[in-house]
matplotlib code that plots the C-alpha trace (Angstrom):
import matplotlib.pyplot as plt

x = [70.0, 73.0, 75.1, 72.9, 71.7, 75.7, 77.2, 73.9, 75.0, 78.8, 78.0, 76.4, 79.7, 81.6, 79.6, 79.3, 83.2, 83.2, 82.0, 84.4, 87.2, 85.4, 85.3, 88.5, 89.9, 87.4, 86.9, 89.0, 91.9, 90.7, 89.5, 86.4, 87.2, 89.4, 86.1, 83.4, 86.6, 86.8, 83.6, 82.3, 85.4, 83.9, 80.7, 82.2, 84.3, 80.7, 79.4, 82.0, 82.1, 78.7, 78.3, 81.3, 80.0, 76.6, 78.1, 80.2, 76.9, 74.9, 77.7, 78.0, 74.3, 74.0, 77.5, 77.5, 78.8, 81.2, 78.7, 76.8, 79.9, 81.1, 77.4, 77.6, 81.0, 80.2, 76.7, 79.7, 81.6, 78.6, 77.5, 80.6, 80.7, 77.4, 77.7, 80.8, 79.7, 76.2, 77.6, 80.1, 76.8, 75.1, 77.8, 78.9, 74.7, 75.3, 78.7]
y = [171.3, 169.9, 169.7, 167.8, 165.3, 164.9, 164.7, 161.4, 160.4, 160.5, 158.8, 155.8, 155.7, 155.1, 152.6, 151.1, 150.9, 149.4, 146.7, 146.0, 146.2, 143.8, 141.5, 141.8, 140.7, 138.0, 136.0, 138.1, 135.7, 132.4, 131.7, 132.1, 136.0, 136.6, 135.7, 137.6, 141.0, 140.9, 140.2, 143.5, 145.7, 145.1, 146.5, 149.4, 150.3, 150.2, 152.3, 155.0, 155.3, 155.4, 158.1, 160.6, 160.4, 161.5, 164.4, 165.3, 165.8, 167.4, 170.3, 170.2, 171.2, 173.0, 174.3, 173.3, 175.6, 174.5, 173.2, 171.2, 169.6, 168.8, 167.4, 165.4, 163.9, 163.2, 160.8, 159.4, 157.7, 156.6, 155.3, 153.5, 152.4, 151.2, 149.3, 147.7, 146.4, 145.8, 143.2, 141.6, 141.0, 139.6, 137.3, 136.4, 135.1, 133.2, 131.4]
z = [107.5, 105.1, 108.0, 110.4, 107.8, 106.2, 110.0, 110.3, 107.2, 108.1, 111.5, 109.8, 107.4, 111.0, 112.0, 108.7, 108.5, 112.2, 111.0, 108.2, 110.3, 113.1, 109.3, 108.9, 111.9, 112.7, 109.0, 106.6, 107.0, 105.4, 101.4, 102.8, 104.0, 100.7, 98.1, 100.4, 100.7, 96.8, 95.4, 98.3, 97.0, 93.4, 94.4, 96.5, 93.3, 91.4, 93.3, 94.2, 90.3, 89.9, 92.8, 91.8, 87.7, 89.5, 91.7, 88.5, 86.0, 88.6, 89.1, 85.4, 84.6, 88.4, 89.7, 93.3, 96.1, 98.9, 101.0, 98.9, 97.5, 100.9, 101.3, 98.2, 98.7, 102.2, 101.0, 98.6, 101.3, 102.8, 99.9, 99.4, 103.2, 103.5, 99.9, 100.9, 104.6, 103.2, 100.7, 103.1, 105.4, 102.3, 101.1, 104.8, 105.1, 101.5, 102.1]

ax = plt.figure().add_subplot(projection="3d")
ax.plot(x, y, z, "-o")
ax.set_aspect("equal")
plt.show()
């Protein structure tokens, strides 16, 4: 069940990161592309720290086997993917 739910989870981090690049190439050239890369780089920092301190405390008080940590740092790069692209949408709308 991990595995079908991390490989969803993994496939919506490729999408996700489709996106970025398609960014990248189309508006991430200008001032405009610069502000909306950094401020979205901010939050994907946030929220990679955020995510691994929460992986680290849950195998602290329950140790977590192989798959499960696999599982766990897969939902991280998606977390970090989907924060990332999801802020660059939002701040592409705003400016």
């Amino acid at each position: 069940m991990l595995n079908l739910i991390g490989m969803f989870i993994s496939l919506l981090g490729i999408v996700t990161f489709g996106f970025v690049i398609r960014f990248m190439k189309q508006e991430g050239n200008d001032e405009r592309g610069d502000k909306i890369l950094g401020r979205a780089g901010m939050h994907g920092l946030v929220s990679f720290l955020l995510g691994y301190n929460i992986i680290f405390l849950i195998n602290a008080v329950n140790v977590l086997n192989g798959i499960q940590y696999t599982f766990a740092l897969t939902c991280l790069l998606a977390l970090v993917l989907i924060t990332y692209s999801g802020t660059i949408l939002f701040l592409r709308n705003k400016y």
